[in-house]
N, C-alpha and C positions, 0 to 999 in steps of 0.2 A: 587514645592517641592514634595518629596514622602511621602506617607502617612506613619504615625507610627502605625498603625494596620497590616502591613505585607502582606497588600492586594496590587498587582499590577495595577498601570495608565492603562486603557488601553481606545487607542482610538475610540472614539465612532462607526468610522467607519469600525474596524476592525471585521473580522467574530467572532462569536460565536462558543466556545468549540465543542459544538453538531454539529454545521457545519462545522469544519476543520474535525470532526473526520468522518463525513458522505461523508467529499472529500475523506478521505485516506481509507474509505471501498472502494470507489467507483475506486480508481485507481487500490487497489489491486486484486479487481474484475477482471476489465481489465486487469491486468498482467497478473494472473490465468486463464482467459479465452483467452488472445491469445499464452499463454504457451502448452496449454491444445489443439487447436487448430495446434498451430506447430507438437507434437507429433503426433495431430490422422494422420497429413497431411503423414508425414518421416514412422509411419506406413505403411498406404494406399500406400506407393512409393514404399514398401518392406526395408526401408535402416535401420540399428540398432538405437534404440533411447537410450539416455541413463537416468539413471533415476534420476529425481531432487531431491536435495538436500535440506531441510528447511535453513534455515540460521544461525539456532540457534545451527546447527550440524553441520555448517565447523567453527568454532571458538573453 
């Protein structure tokens, strides 16, 4: 049954908050660094890059 305190079940096995949230630094990390990596590349080739957009500014 669920708890009546508003707290949720959660399986023992499953990660911890700090550690989901230290996976999604770390993939955004990775995006941004091979974003960032693409660009300096398409500079260094001479071809126009164009400039990124946050996500929170195409909605």
């Amino acid at each position: 049954m669920g708890r009546l305190d508003g707290e949720a079940v959660v399986p023992a096995d499953a990660p911890a908050p700090i550690d989901l949230a230290r996976v999604q630094r770390r993939r955004q990390a990775a995006v941004t660094e091979a974003a960032a990596l693409r660009r300096a590349r398409a500079e260094k080739a001479g071809r126009a890059v164009a400039v990124p957009q946050r996500l929170e500014q195409t909605a």
